[in-house]
N, C-alpha and C positions, 0 to 999 in steps of 0.2 A: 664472720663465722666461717664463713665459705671457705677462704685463706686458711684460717689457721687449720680447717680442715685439711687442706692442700698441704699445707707445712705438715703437717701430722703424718701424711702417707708418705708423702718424701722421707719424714724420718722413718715409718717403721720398714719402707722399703729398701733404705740405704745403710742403717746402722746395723738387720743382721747379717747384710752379707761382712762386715768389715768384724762383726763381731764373729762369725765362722771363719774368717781367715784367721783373725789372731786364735782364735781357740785352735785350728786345726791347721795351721800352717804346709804339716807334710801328708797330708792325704796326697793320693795319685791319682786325684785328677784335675789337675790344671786347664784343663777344658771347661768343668762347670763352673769355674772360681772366673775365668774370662768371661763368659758369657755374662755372669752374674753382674761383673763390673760392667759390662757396654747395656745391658739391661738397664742397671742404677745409674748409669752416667748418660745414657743417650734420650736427653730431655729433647721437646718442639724446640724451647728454649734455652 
């Protein structure tokens, strides 16, 4: 239960950021859209 918990937050922490870029690809700020990714992407593991 624990896990799929874990799995669970991974997804909803990782799929809206990729879901605001395709939706908003030209917004002007390329700074939060970075952040957003080394946030979701910078696991312990």
């Amino acid at each position: 239960l624990a896990i799929l918990m874990f799995s669970w937050l991974i997804f909803l922490t990782i799929i809206p950021t990729k879901v605001l870029n395709h939706i908003s690809p030209n917004e002007p700020t390329p700074v939060s859209a970075e952040k957003h990714k080394t946030e979701s992407w910078d696991w312990p593991w």
